[in-house]
C-alpha positions in Angstrom: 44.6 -30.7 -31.1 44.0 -34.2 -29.4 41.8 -33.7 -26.8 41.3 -36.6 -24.1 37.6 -37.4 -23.1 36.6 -40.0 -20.7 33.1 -41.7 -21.0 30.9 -41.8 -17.8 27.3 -42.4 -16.8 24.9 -39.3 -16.2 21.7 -40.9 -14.9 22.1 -44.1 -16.7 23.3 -42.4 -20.1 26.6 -41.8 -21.7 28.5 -38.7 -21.5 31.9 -37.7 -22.5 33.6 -35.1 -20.9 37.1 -33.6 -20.5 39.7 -36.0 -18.5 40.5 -32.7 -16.7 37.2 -31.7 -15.6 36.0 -32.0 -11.9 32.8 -32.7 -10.6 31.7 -29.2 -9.9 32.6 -27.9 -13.6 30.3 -30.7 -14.8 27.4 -29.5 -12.8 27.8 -26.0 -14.1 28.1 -27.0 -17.4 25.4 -29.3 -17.4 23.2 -26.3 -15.9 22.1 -27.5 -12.4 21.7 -25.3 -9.0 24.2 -26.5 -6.8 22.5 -25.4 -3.6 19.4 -27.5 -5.0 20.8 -31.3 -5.5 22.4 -34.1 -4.6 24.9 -36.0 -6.4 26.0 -39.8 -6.1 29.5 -40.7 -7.1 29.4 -44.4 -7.8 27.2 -45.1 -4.9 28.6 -42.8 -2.9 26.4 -39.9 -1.4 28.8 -36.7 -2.2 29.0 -33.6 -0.1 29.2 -30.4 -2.0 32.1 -29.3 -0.9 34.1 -32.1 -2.8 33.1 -31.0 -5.8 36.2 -29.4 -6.7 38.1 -32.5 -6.0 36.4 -35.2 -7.6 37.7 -36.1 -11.3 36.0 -39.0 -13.3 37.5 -41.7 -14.3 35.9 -43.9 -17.3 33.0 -45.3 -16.4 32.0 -43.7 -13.2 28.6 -43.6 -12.6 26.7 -40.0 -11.6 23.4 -39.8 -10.7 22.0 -36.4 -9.8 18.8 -35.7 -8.1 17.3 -32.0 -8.0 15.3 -30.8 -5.1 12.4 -29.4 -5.6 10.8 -27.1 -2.8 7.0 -26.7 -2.4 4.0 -26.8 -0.6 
C-alpha cells in the first residue's frame, strides 16, 4: 500500500499525517475538545466551523491552545 503523508508543524514539532486528512480529523485524533480551543492555521486565527474544510499542505504550521476554565 503507498500511503501519502505530508509533514507539518504541531506546536513547533513535526507530525506526519494523511494528505487526505482535514483539520478537524486531526484534532480528534490528536484527542482535544473542540468546544475547548483554539487553533491557528499558519498565523491565521481559525473558526471552528472550518474545520472540515481545511487540508494541510507540507509544512503548515498549527498551533493549538486549550482553554482552561476556572476560578
Amino acid at each position: 500500500m503507498n500511503t501519502k503523508y505530508n509533514t507539518i508543524f504541531i506546536n513547533g514539532q513535526a507530525f506526519n499525517c494523511y494528505i487526505d486528512m482535514s483539520l478537524k480529523e486531526l484534532l480528534h485524533y490528536l484527542e482535544f475538545e473542540l468546544n475547548s480551543i483554539v487553533v491557528e492555521h499558519n498565523n491565521r486565527i481559525i473558526n471552528s466551523k472550518e474545520f472540515d474544510i481545511i487540508f494541510f499542505k507540507p509544512q503548515d504550521k498549527i498551533e493549538i491552545i486549550t482553554i482552561v476554565g476556572g476560578g
